[in-house]
N, C-alpha and C positions, 0 to 999 in steps of 0.2 A: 542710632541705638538699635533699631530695630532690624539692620543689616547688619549689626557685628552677632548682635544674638543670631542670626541665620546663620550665618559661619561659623559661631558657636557649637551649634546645634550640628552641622555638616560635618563638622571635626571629630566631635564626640562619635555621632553616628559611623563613622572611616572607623576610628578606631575601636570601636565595638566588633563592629565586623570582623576586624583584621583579628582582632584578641581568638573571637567565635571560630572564624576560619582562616587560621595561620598558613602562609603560604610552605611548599612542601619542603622538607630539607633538600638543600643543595650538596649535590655527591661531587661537585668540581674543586669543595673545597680538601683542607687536608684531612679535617675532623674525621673524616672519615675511613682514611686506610691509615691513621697512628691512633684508631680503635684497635688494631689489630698486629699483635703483635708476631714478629718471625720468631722462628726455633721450634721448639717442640710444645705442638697441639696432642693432647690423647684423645684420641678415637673414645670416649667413652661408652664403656656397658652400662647397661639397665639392671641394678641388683634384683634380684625379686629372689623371694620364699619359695619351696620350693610346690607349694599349692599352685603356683606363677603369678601370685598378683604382687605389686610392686614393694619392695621392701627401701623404704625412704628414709628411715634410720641410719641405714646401711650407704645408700646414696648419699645422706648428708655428709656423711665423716670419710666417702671417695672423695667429695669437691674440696671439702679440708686438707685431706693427705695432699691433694693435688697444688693448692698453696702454699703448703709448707717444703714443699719437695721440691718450689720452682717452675712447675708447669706453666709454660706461656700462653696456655689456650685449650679451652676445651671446646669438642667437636661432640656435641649433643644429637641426641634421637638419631642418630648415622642407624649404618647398616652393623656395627658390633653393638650399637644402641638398642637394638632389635627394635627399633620403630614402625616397620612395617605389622609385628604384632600387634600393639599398642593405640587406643581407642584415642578418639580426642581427647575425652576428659584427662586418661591418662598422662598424654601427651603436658594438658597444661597441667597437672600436679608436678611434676619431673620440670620446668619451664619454671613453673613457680621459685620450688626449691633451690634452682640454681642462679635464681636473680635472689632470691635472700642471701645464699652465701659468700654469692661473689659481687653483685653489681650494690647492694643494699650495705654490703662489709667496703667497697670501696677498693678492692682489690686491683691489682693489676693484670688481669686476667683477658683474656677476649673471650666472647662466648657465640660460635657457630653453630648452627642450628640446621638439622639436615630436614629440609620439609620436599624434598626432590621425590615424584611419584611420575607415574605416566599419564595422569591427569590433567591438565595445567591448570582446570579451576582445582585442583583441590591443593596443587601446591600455593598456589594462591590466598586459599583459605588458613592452610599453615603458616605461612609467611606474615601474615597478618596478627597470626598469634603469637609467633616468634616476638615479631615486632613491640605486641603489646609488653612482652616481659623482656624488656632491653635487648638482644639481641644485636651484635655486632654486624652479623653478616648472617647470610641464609647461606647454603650448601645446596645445590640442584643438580640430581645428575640426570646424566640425559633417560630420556625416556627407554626405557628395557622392554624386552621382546620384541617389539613392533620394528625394529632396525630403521627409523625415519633418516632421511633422505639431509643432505647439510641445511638446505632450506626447510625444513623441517622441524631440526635444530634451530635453527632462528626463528624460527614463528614463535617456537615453543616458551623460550627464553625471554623474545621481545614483547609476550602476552601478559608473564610474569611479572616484568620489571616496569611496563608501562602502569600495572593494576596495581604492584605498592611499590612506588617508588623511593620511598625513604630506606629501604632494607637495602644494603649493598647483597650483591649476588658474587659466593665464590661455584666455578663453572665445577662438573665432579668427571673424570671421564675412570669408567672401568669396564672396559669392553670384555671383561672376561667374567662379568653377573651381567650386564645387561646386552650384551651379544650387538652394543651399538661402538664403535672407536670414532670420537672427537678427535681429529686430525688436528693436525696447527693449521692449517689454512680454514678450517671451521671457526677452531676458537680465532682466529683473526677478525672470521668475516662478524661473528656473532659479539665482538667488543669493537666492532667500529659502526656497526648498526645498533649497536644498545646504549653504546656512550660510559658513559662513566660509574654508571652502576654495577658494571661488570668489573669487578675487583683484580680477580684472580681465579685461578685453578688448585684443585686437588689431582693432578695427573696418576692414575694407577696403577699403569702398564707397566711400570720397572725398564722405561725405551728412554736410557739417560739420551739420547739423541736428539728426544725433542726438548731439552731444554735450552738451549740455544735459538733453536727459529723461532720456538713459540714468545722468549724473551725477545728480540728481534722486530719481531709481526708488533707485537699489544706492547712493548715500552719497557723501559728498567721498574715502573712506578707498578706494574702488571705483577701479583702478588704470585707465586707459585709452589705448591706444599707436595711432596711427594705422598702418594700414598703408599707406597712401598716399603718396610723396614728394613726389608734386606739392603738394597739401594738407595734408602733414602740419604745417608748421610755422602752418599757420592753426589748425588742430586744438587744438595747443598753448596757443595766445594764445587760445581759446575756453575752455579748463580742461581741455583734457587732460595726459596727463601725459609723453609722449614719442612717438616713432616708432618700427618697427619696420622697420630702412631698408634697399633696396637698393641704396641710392646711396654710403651708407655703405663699398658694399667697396670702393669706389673712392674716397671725399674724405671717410674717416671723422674726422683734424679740423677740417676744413671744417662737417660736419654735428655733429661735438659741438658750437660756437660758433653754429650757427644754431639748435640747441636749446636753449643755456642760456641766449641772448639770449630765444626763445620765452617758457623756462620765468619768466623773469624779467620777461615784458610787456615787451619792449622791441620793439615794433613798428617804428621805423625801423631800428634794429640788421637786424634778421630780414630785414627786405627788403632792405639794402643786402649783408648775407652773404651771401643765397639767391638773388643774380640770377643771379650766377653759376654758381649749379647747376639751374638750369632746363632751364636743356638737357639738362644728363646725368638728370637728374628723368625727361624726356620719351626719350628715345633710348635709355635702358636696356630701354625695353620696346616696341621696335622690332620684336621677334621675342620668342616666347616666355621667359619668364623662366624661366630664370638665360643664358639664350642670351647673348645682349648681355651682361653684367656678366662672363661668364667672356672671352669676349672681350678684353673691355676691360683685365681685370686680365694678361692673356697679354700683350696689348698694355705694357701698363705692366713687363713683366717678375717679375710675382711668381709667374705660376704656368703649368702648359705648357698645350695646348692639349686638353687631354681635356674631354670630355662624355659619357655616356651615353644611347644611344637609349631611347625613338624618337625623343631631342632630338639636335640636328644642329649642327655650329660655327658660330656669323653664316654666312649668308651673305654674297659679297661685294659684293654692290650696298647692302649695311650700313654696312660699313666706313669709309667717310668720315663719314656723319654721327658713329658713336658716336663715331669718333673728333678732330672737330671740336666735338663738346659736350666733349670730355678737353680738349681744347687749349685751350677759350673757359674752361672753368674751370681753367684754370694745373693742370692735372693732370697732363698730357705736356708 
């Protein structure tokens, strides 16, 4: 009796443990990239007043419209997110919000999370917050100014993903803000040394070329979003697997239907959906982005006129065009 109560006791105490300190989620299973869905991601903006502090009001009834429109994914705190503004606290009010509208409502939504700095403890420290508010995947792009070196790129990546391993990582390349270009033989080397946490990419060059090798190198399972509007829906019909859009926060079911026409090879569909947004493709980035697209949506009435320096509202010698590509795509 007195050895089955020790075994008793040995069982209970295992599973205490285990309850306390759950082993980490495994990213080999599927759970984890049919979080994530293809088609059109919007690049979300950060509403704010135009004092600049955040207008969440405002934000709530974006993530709405964006459900009801279709949107397959939202791409939080990015660079049209104006996140590099944005304090932590900030950070989790905006994180918050978008886990009560979307992960708490039950939605089918994915929600990407850009915590990518030149820091790597500090994306670190974001990543971990992402995590805390459900969070599908984190965003990381490579570190800017400093132009690091491909092994450098890996260090950077594999410091990341080693420190919170439950967050899948999509890789970010835009060599034309951070003056650094992720080659496909990078992204190869940095998704065969990081293992399976490494999802996918945001590609941003507009180089439909590498969509082929970089599928190739990292596997059909290797998720890939253009960030492009112009070319993203070429990207698409090439084998990728969605956009990460800015055009979206302006004609986001517009751009679900020329994605799932994309996703489905329907190359006249795609072109007969997307002439109409060529324009706003082009004119959104007339002026620094999120400039234009916050504009536009103030224009459209969804949200007031706030920006945060050193970014400044359109100018007005703007104005007509962006809001001439609104009007040509039946958007005003």
């Amino acid at each position: 009796m007195k050895s089955l109560a020790f075994l008793i006791s040995i069982i209970a105490t295992a599973n205490a443990f285990t309850f306390l300190h759950p082993p980490p989620l495994s990213l080999s299973s599927s759970t984890s990239l049919s979080a994530l869905n293809p088609g059109s991601t919007v690049a979300l903006t950060t509403p704010m007043l135009p004092s600049g502090s955040l207008d969440i009001p405002a934000y709530r009834k974006l993530l709405q419209w964006h459900v009801e429109s279709g949107t397959k994914g939202l791409c939080v705190l990015g660079t049209t997110g104006e996140a590099s503004t944005l304090s932590f606290e900030e950070r989790e009010e905006v994180l918050k919000v978008t886990k009560e509208e979307i992960k708490d409502k039950n939605h089918n939504v994915s929600i990407i999370v850009g915590t990518g700095t030149i820091n790597p403890s500090t994306c670190i420290k974001y990543s971990l917050q992402a995590l805390k508010y459900s969070a599908d995947a984190s965003l990381i792009v490579t570190p800017y100014y400093v132009k690091p070196t491909p092994t450098g790129l890996l260090n950077h990546y594999k410091k990341i993903a080693d420190a919170v391993p439950e967050l899948p990582i999509i890789l970010y390349n835009v060599p034309s803000r951070t003056g650094c270009d992720m080659l496909p033989s990078t992204v190869s080397l940095i998704k065969e040394n990081c293992g399976s946490i490494i999802i996918g990419i945001k590609e941003a060059t507009g180089d439909l070329s590498r969509v082929e090798p970089i599928k190739k190198m990292c596997g059909d399972d290797f998720m890939m979003w253009s960030g492009d509007d112009s070319t993203g829906s070429e990207f698409v019909l090439l084998g990728g697997d969605g956009v990460i859009s800015v055009t979206a926060n302006v004609a986001p079911k517009e751009m679900n239907v020329v994605m799932e026409a994309a996703l489905a090879k329907d190359r006249e569909k795609v072109e007969e959906e997307n002439e109409g947004l060529k324009g706003v493709h082009e004119e959104l980035f007339c002026q620094a982005n999120p400039i234009p697209v916050k504009w536009a949506l103030w224009k459209m009435g969804r949200v007031e006129e706030g920006i945060r320096g050193p970014l400044t509202v359109l100018e007005e010698e703007y104005w007509g065009r962006v809001e001439k590509a609104l009007e040509e795509a039946g958007i005003l």
